[in-house]
TIRO-2110 file (N, C-alpha, C; in Angstrom, 1 decimal):
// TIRO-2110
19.4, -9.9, -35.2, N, 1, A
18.6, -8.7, -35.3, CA, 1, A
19.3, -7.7, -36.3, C, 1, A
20.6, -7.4, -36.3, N, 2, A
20.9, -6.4, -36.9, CA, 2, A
22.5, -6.7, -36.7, C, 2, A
23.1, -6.4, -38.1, N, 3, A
24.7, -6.9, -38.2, CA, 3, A
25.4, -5.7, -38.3, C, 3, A
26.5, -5.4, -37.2, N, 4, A
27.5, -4.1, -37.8, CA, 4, A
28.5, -4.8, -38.7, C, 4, A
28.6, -3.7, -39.9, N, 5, A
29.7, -4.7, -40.8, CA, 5, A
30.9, -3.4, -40.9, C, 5, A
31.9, -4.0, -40.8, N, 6, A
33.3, -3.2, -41.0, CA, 6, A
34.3, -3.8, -41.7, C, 6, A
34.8, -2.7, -42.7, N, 7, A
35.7, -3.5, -43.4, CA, 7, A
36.6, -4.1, -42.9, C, 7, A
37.4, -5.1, -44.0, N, 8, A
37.9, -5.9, -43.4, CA, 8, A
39.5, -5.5, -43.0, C, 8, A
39.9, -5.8, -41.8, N, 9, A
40.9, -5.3, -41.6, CA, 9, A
41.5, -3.8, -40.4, C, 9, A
40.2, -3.7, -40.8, N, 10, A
39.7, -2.5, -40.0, CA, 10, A
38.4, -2.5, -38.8, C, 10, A
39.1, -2.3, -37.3, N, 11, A
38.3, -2.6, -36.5, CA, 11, A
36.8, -1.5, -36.2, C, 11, A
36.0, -1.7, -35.9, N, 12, A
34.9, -0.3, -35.7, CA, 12, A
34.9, -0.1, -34.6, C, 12, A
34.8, 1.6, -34.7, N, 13, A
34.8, 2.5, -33.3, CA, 13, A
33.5, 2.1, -32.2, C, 13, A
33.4, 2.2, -31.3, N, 14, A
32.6, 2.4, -30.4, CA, 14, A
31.1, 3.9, -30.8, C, 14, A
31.9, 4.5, -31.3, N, 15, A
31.1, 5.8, -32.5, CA, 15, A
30.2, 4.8, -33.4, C, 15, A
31.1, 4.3, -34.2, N, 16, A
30.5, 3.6, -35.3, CA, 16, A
29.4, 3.2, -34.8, C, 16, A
30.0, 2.5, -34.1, N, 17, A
28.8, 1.0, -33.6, CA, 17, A
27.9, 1.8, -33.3, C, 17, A
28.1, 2.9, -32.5, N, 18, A
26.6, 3.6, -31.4, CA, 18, A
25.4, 4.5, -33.0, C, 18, A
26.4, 5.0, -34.1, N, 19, A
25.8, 5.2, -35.1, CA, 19, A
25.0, 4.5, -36.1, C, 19, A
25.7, 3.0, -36.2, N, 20, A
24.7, 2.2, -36.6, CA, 20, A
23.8, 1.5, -36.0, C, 20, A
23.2, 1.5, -34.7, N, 21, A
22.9, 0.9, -34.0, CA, 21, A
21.4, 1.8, -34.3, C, 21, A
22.0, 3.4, -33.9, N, 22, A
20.8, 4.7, -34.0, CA, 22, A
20.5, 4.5, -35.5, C, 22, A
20.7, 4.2, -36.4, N, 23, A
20.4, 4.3, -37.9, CA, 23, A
19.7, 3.1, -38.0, C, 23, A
19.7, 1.7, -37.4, N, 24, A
19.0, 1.1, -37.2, CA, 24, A
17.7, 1.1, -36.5, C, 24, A
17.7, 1.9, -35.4, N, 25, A
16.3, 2.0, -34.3, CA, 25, A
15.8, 2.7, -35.6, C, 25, A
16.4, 4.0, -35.9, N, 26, A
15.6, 5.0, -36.6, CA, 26, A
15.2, 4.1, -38.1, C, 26, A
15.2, 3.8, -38.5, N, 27, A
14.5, 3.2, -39.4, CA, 27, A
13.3, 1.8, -39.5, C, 27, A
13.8, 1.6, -38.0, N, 28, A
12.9, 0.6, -37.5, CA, 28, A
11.7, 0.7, -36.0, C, 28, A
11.4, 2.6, -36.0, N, 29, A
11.2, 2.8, -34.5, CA, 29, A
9.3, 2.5, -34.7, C, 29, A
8.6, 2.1, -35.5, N, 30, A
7.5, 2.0, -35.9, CA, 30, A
7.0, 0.3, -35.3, C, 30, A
7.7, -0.3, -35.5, N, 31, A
7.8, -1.5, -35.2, CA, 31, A
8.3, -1.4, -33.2, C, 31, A
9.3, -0.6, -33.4, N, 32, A
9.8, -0.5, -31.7, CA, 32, A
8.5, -0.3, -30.9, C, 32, A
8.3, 1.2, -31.5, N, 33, A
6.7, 1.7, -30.8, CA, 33, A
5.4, 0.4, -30.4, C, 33, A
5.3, 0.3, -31.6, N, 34, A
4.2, -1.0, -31.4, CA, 34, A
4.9, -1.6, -30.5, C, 34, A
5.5, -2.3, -30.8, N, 35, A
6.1, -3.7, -29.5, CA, 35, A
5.9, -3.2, -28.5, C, 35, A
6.7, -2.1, -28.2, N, 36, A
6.8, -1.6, -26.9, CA, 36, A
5.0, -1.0, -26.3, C, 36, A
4.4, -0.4, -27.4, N, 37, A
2.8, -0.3, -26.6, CA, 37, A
2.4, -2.1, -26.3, C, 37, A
2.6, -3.1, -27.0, N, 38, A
1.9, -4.0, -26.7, CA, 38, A
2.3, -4.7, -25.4, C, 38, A
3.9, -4.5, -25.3, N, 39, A
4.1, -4.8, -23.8, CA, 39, A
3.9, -4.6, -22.5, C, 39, A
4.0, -2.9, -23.1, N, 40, A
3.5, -2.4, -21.6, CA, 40, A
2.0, -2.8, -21.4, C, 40, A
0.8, -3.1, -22.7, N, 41, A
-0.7, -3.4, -22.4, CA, 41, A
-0.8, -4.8, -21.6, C, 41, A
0.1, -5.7, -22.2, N, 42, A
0.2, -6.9, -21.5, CA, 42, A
0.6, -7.0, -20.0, C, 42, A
1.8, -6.3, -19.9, N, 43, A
1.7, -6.2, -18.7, CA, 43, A
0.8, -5.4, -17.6, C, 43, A
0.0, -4.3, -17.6, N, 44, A
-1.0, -3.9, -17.3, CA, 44, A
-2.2, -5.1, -17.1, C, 44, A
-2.6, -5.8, -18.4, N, 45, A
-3.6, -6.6, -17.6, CA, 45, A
-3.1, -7.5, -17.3, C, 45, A
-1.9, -8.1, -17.3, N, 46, A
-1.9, -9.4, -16.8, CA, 46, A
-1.4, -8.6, -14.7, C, 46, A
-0.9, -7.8, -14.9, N, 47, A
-0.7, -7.3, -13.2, CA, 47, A
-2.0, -6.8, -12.0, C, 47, A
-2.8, -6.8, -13.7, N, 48, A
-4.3, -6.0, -12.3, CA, 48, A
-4.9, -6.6, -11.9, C, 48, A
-5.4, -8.1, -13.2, N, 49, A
-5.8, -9.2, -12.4, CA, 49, A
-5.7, -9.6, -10.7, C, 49, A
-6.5, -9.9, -10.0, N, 50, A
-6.3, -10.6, -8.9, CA, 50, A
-7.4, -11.7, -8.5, C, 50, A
-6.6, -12.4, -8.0, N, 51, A
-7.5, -13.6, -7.6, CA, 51, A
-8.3, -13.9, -6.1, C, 51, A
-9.1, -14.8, -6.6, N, 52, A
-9.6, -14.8, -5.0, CA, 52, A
-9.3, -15.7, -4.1, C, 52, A
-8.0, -16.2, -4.3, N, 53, A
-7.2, -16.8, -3.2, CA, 53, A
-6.7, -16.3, -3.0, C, 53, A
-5.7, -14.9, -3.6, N, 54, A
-4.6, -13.9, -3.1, CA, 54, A
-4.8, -12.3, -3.3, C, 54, A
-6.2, -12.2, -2.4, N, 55, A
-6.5, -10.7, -2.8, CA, 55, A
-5.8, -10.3, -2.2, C, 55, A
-5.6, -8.8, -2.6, N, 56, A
-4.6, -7.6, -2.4, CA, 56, A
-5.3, -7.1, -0.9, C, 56, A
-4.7, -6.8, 0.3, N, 57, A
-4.6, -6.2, 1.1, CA, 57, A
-4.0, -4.6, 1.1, C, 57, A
-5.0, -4.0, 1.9, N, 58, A
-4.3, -2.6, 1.9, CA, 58, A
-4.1, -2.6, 3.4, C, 58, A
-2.7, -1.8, 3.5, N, 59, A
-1.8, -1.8, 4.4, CA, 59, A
-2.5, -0.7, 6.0, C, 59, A
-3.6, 0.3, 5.0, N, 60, A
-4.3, 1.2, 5.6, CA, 60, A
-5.9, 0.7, 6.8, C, 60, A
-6.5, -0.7, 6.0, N, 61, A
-7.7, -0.8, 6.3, CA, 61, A
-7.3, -1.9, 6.7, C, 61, A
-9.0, -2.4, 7.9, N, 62, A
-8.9, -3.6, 7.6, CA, 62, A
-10.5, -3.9, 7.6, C, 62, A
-10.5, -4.9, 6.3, N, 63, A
-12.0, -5.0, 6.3, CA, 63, A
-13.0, -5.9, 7.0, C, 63, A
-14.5, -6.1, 6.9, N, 64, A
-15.4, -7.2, 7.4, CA, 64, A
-14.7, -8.3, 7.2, C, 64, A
-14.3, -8.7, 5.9, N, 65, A
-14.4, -10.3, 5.4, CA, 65, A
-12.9, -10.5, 6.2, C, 65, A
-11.7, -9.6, 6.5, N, 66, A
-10.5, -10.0, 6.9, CA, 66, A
-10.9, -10.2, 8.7, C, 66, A
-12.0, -9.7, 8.9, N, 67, A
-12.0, -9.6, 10.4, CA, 67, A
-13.5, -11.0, 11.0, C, 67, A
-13.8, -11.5, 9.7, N, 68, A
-14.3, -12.8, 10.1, CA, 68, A
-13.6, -14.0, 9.9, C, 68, A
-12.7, -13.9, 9.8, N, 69, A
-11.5, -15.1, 9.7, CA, 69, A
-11.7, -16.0, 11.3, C, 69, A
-11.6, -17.5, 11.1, N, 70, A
-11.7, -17.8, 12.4, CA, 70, A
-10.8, -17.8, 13.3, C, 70, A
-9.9, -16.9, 12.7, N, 71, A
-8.5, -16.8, 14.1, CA, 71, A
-9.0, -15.6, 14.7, C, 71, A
-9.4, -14.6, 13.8, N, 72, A
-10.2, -13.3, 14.7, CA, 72, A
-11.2, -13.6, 15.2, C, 72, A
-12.3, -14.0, 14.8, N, 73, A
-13.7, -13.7, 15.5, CA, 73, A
-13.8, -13.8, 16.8, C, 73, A
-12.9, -14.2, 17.6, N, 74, A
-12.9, -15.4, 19.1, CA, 74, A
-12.0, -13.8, 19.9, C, 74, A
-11.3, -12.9, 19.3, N, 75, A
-10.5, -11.8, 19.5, CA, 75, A
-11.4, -11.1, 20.8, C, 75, A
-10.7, -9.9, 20.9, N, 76, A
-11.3, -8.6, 21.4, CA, 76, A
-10.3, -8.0, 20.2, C, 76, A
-11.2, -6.6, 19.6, N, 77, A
-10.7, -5.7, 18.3, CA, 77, A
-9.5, -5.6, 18.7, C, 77, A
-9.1, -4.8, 19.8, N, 78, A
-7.2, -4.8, 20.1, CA, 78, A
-6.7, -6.1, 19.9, C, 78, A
-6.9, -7.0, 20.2, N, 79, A
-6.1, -8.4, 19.6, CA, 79, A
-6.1, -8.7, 18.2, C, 79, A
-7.1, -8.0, 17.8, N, 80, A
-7.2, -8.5, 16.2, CA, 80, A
-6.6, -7.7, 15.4, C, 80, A
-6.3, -6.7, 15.9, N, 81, A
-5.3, -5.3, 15.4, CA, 81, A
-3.8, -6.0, 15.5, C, 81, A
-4.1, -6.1, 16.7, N, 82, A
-2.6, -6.4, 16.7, CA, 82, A
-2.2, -7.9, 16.0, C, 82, A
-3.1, -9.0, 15.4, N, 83, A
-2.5, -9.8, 15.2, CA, 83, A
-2.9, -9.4, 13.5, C, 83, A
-3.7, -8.7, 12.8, N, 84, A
-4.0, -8.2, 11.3, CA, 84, A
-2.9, -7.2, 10.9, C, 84, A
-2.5, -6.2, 11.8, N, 85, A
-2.0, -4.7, 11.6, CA, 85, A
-1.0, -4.5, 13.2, C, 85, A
0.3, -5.5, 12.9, N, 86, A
0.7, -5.3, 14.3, CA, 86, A
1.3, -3.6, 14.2, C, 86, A
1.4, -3.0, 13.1, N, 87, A
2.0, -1.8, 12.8, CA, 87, A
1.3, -0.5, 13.4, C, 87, A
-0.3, -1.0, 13.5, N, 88, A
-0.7, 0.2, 13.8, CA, 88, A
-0.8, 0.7, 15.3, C, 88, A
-0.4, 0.0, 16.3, N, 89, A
-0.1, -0.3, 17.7, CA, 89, A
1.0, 0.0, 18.0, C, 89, A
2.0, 0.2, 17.1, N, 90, A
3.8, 0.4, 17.3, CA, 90, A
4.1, 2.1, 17.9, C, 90, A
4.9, 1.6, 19.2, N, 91, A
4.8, 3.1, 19.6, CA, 91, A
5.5, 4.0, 18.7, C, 91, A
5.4, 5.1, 18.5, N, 92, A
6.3, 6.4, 17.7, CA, 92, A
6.7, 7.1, 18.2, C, 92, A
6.9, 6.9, 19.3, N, 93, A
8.3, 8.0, 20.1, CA, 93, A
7.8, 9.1, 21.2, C, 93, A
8.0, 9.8, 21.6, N, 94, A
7.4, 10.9, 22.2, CA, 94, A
7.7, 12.0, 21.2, C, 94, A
6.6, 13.0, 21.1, N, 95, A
6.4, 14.1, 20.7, CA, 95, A
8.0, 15.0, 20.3, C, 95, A
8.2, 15.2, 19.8, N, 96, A
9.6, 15.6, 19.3, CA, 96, A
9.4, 17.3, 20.4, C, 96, A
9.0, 18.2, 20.5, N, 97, A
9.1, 19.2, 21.2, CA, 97, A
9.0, 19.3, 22.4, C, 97, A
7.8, 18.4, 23.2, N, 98, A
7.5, 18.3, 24.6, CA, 98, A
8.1, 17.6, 24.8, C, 98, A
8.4, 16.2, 24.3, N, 99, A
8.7, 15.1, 25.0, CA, 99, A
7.4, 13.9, 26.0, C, 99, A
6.0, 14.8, 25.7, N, 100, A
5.5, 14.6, 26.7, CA, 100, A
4.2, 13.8, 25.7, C, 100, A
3.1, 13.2, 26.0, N, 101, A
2.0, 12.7, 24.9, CA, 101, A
2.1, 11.3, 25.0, C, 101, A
1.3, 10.9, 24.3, N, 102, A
0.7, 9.4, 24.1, CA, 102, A
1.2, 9.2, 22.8, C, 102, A
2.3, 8.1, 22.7, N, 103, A
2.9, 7.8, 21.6, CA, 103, A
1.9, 6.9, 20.7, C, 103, A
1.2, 6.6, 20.9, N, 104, A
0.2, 5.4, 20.0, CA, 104, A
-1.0, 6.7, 19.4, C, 104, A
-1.5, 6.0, 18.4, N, 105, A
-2.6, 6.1, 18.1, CA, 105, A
-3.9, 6.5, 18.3, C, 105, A
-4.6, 7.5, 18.5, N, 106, A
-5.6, 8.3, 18.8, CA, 106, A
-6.7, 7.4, 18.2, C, 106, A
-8.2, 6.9, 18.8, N, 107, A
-9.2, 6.0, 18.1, CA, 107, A
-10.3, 7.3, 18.2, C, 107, A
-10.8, 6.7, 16.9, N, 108, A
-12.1, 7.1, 16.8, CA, 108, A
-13.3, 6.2, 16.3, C, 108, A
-14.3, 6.2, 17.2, N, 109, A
-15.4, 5.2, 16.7, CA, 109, A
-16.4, 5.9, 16.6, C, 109, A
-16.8, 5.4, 15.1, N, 110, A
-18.3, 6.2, 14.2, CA, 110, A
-18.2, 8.0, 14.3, C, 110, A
-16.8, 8.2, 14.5, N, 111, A
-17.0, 9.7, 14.2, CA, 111, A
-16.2, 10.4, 15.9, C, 111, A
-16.2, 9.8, 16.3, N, 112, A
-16.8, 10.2, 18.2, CA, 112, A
-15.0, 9.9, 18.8, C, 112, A
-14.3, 10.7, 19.5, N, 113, A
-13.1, 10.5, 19.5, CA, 113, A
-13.3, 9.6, 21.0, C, 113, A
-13.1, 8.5, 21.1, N, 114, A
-12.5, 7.6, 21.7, CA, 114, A
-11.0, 7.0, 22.4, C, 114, A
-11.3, 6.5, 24.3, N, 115, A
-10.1, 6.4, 24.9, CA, 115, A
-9.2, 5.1, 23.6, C, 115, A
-8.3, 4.7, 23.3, N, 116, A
-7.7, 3.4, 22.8, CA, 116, A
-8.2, 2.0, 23.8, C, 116, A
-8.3, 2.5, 24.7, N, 117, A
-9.1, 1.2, 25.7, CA, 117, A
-10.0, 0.2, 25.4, C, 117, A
-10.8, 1.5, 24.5, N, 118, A
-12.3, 1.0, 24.4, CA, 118, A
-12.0, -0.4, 23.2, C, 118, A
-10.9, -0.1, 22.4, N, 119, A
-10.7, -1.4, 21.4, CA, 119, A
-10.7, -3.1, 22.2, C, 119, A
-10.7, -2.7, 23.6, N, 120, A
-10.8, -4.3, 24.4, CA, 120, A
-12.0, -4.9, 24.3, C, 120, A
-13.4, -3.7, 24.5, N, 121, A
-14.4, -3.8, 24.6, CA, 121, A
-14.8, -4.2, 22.9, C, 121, A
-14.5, -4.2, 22.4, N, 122, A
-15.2, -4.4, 21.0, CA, 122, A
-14.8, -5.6, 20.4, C, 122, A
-15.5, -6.2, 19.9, N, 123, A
-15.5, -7.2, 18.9, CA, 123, A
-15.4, -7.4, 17.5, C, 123, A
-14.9, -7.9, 16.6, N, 124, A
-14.8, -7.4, 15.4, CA, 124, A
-15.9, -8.1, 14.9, C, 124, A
-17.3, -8.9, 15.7, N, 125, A
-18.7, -9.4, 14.5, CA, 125, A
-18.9, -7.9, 14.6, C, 125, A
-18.8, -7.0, 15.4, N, 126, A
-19.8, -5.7, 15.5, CA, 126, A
-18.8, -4.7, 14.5, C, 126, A
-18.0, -4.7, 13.7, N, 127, A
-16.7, -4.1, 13.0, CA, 127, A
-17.6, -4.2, 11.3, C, 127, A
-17.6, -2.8, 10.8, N, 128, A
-17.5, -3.1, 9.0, CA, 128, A
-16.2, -2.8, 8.2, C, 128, A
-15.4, -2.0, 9.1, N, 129, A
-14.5, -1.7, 8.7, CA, 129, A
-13.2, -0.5, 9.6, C, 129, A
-12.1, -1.1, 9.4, N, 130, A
-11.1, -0.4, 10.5, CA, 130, A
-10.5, 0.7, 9.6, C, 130, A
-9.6, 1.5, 10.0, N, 131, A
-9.2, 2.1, 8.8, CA, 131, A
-7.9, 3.0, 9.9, C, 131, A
-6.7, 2.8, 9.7, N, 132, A
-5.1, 3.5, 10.1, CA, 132, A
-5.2, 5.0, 9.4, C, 132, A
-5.3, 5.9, 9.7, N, 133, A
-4.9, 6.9, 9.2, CA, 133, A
-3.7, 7.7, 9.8, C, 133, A
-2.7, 8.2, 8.5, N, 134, A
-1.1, 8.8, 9.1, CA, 134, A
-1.0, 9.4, 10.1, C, 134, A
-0.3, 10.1, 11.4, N, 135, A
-0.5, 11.3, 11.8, CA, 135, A
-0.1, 12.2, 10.9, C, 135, A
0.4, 13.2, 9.7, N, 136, A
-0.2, 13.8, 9.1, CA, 136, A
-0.9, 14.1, 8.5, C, 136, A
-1.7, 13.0, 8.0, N, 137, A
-3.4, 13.0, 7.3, CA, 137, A
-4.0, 13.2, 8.5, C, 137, A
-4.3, 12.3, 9.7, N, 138, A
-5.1, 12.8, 11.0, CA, 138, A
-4.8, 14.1, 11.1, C, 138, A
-3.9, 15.1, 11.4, N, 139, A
-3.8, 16.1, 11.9, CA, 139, A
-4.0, 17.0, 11.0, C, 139, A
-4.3, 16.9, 9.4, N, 140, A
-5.0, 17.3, 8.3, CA, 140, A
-6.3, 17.9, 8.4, C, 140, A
-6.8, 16.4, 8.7, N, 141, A
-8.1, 16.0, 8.8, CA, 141, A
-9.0, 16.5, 9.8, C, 141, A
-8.5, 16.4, 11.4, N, 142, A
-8.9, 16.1, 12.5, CA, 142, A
-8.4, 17.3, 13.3, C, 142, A
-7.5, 18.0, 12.7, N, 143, A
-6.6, 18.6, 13.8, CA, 143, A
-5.4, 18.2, 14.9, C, 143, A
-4.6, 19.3, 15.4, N, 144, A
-3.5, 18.9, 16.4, CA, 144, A
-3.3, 17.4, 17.1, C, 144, A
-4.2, 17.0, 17.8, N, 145, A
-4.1, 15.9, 18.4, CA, 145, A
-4.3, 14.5, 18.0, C, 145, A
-3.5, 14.3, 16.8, N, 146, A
-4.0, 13.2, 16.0, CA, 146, A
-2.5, 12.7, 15.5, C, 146, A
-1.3, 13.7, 15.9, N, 147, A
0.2, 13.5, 15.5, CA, 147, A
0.9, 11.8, 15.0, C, 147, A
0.2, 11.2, 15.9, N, 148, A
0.9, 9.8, 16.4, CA, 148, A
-0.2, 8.8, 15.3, C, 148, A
-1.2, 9.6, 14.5, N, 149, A
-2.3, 8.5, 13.5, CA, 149, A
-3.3, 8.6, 14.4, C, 149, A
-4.9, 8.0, 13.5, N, 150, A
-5.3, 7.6, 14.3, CA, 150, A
-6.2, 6.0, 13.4, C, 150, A
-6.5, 5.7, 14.5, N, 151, A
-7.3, 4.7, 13.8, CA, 151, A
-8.8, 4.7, 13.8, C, 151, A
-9.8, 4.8, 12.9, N, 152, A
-11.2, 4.9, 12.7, CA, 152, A
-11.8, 3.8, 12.6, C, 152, A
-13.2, 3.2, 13.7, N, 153, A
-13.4, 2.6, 13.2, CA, 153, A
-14.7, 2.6, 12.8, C, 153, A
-15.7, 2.0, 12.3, N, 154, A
-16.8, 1.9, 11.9, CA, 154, A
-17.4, 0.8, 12.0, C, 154, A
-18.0, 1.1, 13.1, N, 155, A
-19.3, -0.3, 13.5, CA, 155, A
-20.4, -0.3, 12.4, C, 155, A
-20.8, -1.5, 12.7, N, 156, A
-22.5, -1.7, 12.3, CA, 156, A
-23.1, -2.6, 13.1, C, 156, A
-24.2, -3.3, 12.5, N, 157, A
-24.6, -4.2, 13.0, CA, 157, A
-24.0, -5.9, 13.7, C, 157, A
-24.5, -6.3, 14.1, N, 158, A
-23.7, -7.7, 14.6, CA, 158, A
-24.2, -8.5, 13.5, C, 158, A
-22.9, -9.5, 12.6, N, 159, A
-22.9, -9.9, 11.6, CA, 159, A
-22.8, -11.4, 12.5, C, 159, A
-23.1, -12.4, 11.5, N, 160, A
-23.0, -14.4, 12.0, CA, 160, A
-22.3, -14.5, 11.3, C, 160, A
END
């Protein structure tokens, strides 16, 4: 790419070197630029691609198509939570001030605040979509009693 030359006899400074190295970019940063836009473009589309054997999962939801898999559909929704999202079920401690509260997850179905119980009773054919939300986004969103997350879910119809 580029030769430091020193006379002979005479070894070059670490200066030197770093000065011809800059006297080099700078005369060559037009070509640098380019290169460097074309790799970062390359890598952009070759990373956003995704395929439909290895779609991307979000760590937040879970959706219809993930919840008709034939290891879920046979579930009650709490089983399928916990074997999709064993994370969103993990207790988080007691309340840092009281000491006192429901360490898990506050539910809400179609809007309507919900025991966590009721996830036995449900099925995921009747599920369009689940969705984890932080306890600071819940308690954002929702207000005080949402500390611990909650999870939303959204029915619809009974799907085959």
């Amino acid at each position: 790419m580029f030769a430091l030359k020193a006379p002979t006899g005479r070894s070059t400074s670490f200066r030197e070197k770093a000065a011809d190295v800059a006297s080099w970019l700078v005369t060559r940063r037009p070509a640098f630029t380019a290169m460097s836009v074309a790799f970062a473009l390359a890598a952009c589309a070759s990373g956003s691609a995704s395929t439909e054997s290895n779609p991307r999962r979000n760590a937040n939801q879970i959706t219809s198509e993930e919840l008709e898999q034939p290891v879920v559909t046979s579930l009650t929704l709490m089983d399928a939570i916990q074997r999709l999202r064993p994370n969103w079920l993990r207790s988080r401690g007691a309340n840092s001030l009281s000491g006192l509260g429901n360490p898990l997850p506050a539910l809400m179905v179609n809007e309507s605040p919900q025991p966590l119980a009721v996830l036995q009773g449900l099925r995921p054919n009747d599920v369009q979509l689940l969705e984890f939300i932080s306890g600071p986004d819940a308690t954002t969103l929702y207000g005080t009693g949402y500390v611990n997350g909650l999870i939303k879910v959204k029915t619809g119809g009974v799907r085959r």
